[in-house]
C-alpha positions as CSV (number, residue, x, y, z in Angstrom):
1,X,106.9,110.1,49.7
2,X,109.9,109.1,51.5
3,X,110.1,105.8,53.7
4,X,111.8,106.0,57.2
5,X,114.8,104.1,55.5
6,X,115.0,107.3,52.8
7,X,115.8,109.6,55.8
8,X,118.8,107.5,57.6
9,X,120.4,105.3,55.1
10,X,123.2,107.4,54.3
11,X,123.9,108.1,57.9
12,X,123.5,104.2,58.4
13,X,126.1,103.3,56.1
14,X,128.4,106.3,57.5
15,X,127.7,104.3,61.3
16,X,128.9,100.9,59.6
17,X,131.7,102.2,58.4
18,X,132.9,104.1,61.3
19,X,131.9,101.0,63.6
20,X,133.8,98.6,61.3
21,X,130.5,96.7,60.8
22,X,129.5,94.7,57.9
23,X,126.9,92.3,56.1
24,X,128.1,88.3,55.5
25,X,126.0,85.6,54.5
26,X,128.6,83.3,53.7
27,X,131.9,82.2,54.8
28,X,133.6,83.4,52.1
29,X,132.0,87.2,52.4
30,X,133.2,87.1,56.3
31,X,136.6,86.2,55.5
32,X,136.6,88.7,53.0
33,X,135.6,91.8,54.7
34,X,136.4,90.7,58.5
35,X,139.6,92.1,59.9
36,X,142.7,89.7,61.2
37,X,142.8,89.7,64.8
38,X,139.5,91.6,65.6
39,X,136.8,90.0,67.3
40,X,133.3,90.2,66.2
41,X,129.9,89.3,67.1
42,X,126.8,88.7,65.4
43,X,124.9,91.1,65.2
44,X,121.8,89.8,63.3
45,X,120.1,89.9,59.9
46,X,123.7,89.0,58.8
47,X,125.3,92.1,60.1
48,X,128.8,91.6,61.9
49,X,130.4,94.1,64.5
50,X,133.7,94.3,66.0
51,X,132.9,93.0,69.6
52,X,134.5,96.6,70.9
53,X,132.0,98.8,69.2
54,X,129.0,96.5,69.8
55,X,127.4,99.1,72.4
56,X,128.6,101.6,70.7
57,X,126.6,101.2,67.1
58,X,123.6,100.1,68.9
59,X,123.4,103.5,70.7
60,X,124.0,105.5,67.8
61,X,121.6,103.2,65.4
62,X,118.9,104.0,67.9
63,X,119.5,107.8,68.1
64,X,119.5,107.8,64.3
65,X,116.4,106.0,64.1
66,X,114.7,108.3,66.5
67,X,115.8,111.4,64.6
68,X,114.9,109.5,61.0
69,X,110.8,109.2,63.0
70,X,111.1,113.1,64.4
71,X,111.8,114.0,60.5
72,X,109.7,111.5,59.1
73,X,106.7,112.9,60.9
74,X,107.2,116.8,61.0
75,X,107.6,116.3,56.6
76,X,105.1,113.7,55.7
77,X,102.4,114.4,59.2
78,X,100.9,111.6,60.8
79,X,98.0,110.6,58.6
80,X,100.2,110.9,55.5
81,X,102.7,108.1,57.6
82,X,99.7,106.0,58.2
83,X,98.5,105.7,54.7
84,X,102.2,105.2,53.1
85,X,102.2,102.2,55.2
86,X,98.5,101.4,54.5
87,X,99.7,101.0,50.9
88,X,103.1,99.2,51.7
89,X,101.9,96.6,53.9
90,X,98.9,95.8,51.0
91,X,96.0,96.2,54.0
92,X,93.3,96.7,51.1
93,X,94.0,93.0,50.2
94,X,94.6,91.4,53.4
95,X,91.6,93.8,55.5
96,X,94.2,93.6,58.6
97,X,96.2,96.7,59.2
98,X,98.2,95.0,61.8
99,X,101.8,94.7,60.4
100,X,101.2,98.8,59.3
101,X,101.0,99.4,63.0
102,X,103.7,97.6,63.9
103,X,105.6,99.2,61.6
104,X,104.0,102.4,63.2
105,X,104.5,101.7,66.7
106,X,107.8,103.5,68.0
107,X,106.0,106.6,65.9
108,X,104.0,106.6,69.0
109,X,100.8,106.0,66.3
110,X,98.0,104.1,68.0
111,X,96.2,101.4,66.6
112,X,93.2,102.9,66.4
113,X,94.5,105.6,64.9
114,X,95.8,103.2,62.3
115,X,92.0,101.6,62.3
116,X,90.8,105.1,61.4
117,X,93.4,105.9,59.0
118,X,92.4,102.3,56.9
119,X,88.2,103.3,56.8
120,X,89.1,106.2,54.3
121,X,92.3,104.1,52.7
122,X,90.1,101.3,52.0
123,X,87.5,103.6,50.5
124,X,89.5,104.7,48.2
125,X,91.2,101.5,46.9
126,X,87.5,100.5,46.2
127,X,86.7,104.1,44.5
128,X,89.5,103.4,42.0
129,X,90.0,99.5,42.1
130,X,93.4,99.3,43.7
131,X,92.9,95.2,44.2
């Protein structure tokens, strides 16, 4: 099943490129990919963005996202969501499901949905010994 990330990278990467934003995590990666006499900003997670089209790639990551969530859901349907991040965030092993919600939150998936989603997960990790 694809991940959120499956649905938007390509778009993502198109969004850097047109933003003139890239990743650094040294000085010698900045130097190399920053442009003379443009200013840039942090934008975290080691991401850099020409001050001028700060706003602008925020606004369009954000629509993207949403779209990537509206595709996610109407292919995969909510409890198969639930379950894919059941499995990703390991809750058989740690019996808390709460980092799979908050990966699940701006789905619009409650927590007790999430809750609900885990009883029949965890029943069948046990079934088939998925520890």
């Amino acid at each position: 099943m694809k991940s959120l990330q499956d649905y938007i990278k390509d778009e993502q990467t198109a969004l850097f490129k047109k933003y003139g934003a890239f990743f650094a995590f040294s000085v010698k990666q900045y130097k190399n990919a920053a442009v003379e006499g443009t200013q840039y900003v942090s934008a975290g997670s080691g991401m850099f963005c020409p001050a001028d089209n700060e706003e602008a790639l925020y606004e369009d990551l954000k629509n993207l996202y949403e779209k990537g969530i509206t595709q996610d859901l109407a292919e995969n349907g909510k409890e198969a969501i639930i379950r894919r991040e059941l499995s990703n965030y390991e809750c058989q092993l740690t019996g808390d499901v709460t980092n799979a919600y908050e990966a699940l939150e701006d789905y619009g998936i409650t927590f007790e949905e999430v809750q609900e989603g885990y009883v029949s997960y965890h029943r069948e990790c046990v079934e088939n010994d998925w520890f």
